[in-house]
C-alpha angles and dihedrals in degrees: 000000000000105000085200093079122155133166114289107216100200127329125324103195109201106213109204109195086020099162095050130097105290098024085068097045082059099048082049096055092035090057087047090065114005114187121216095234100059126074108196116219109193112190129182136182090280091068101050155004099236083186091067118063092202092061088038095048077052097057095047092054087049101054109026099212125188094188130037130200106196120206103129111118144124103266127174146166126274095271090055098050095052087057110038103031088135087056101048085048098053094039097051096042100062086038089058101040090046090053095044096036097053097039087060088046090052092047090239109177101216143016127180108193125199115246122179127222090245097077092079120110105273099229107058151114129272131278096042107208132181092274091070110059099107108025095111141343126310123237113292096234094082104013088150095059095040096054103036086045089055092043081073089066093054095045082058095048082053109052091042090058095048115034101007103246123171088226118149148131138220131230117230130192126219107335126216142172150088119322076042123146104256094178112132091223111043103018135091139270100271103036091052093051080050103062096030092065092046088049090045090048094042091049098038087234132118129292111239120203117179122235135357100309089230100108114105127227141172111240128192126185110235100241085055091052093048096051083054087054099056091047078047083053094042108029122020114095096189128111085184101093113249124209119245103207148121128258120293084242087055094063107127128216107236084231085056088052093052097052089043078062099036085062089044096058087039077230107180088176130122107286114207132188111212091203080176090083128072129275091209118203103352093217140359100186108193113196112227093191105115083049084054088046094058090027106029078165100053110137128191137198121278104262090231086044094054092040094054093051088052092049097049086043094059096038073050096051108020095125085059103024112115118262 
């Protein structure tokens, strides 16, 4: 335990990660309706090594948290993974367990980490649910993140079991939204078809997409997914993970995504399908049930209407935006 304890007036609420994609969606809702009783932390790279106890026990007795949202973690494309799944491995999972580890010793009360639908066996049947996550091996394109991203769910098994720690994580889908990754190489779907069609408008040349546009995918705009992850914080009494996602109904062709950005652009230009590249995985249908179970209500951007934000806030910040 921390011998440096003081009293803790409200929540302090420690934000690994805090300057990513879905950090900054938080700091953003949290802004929209701050409550008295919560004191937000964002940290970022800058702040600490999560891969050295010694800088992550630091940042504990600076800052005295009662609650932790964990983001923080080595993430990569698809490239990268395929090359570098020991170090992915090795990185997030002293990430994890330094995070974990020193949260229990300093007697936090909660922490919600971030999990990633890819960590789901990669033989099974649709629509994946909670109950899945370790029923067989994941894809063995990024081995190293998927399991070092699902030994999060057993250290808070763990620490629930033995010390009864309220310790869990949550599942998103395909995540989208401003302070996104918008490099052609390493970033997502949504992003990349983002910053294609600004570079095809800007140039005057035709707008690629790669493959057929048929695969399906979830989609959730970052800010919805933040305000999930603060009911996750203040609500949800589960160690067991639980998936962030929209309705089944709600999947999105890619081709449906491109033309959501095409409008948004208000792009008139020459649209090709390079059917020479890959689809990838045609679906990867998440089920959001247990979420209706505990939200029946919940509500979600439109898909156009998310689409267009991101897309103002990158024409906004494209000299910033990352690339």
């Amino acid at each position: 335990m921390s011998s440096d304890k003081k009293p803790r007036q409200g929540k302090v609420i420690l934000v690994t990660g805090g300057s990513g994609l879905v950090g900054s969606a938080i700091r953003d809702v949290v802004a929209e309706d701050p409550r008295p009783d919560e004191t937000f932390i964002f940290l970022t790279s800058k702040d600490a090594d999560l891969t050295s106890a010694a800088e992550t026990a630091a940042l504990f007795e600076k800052h005295h948290p009662t609650h932790i949202i964990h983001l923080a973690a080595m993430v990569g494309g698809l490239f990268r993974n395929l090359k570098y799944n020991l170090e992915f491995w090795r990185q997030n999972s002293l990430i994890n367990d330094n995070v974990l580890h020193t949260a229990h010793l300093h007697d936090v009360e909660k922490v919600v980490s971030c999990l990633s639908t890819c960590i789901f066996p990669d033989k099974t049947a649709y629509p994946i649910d909670e109950t899945m996550v370790h029923n067989g091996p994941p894809h063995d394109s990024n081995f190293g993140y998927a399991y070092a991203k699902r030994m999060i769910d057993i250290q808070n098994r763990g620490y629930h079991t033995q010390y009864k720690r309220m310790y869990t994580s949550v599942i998103p889908t395909n995540i989208f939204g401003s302070y996104d990754n918008f490099n052609l190489e390493d970033g997502h779907v949504i992003p990349g078809l983002i910053n294609k069609v600004y570079t095809a408008k800007k140039n005057g040349t035709p707008f690629t997409i790669w493959g057929t546009g048929k695969p399906l995918r979830q989609f959730i705009y970052s800010k919805d997914l933040a305000r999930l992850f603060l009911w996750v914080l203040r609500e949800y009494n589960e160690v067991d993970p639980i998936i962030l996602s929209v309705g089944e109904e709600d999947e999105v062709s890619i081709k449906q995504a491109a033309e959501a950005v095409i409008k948004a652009f208000d792009f008139t230009g020459e649209v090709i399908y390079d059917t020479s590249k890959s689809d990838g995985q045609f679906k990867k249908t998440a089920s959001n049930a247990k979420l209706k179970k505990y939200l029946p209500d919940v509500k979600f951007t439109p898909f156009e209407t998310a689409v267009k934000e991101t897309v103002d806030w990158f024409i906004a910040n494209y000299e910033t935006a990352r690339k």
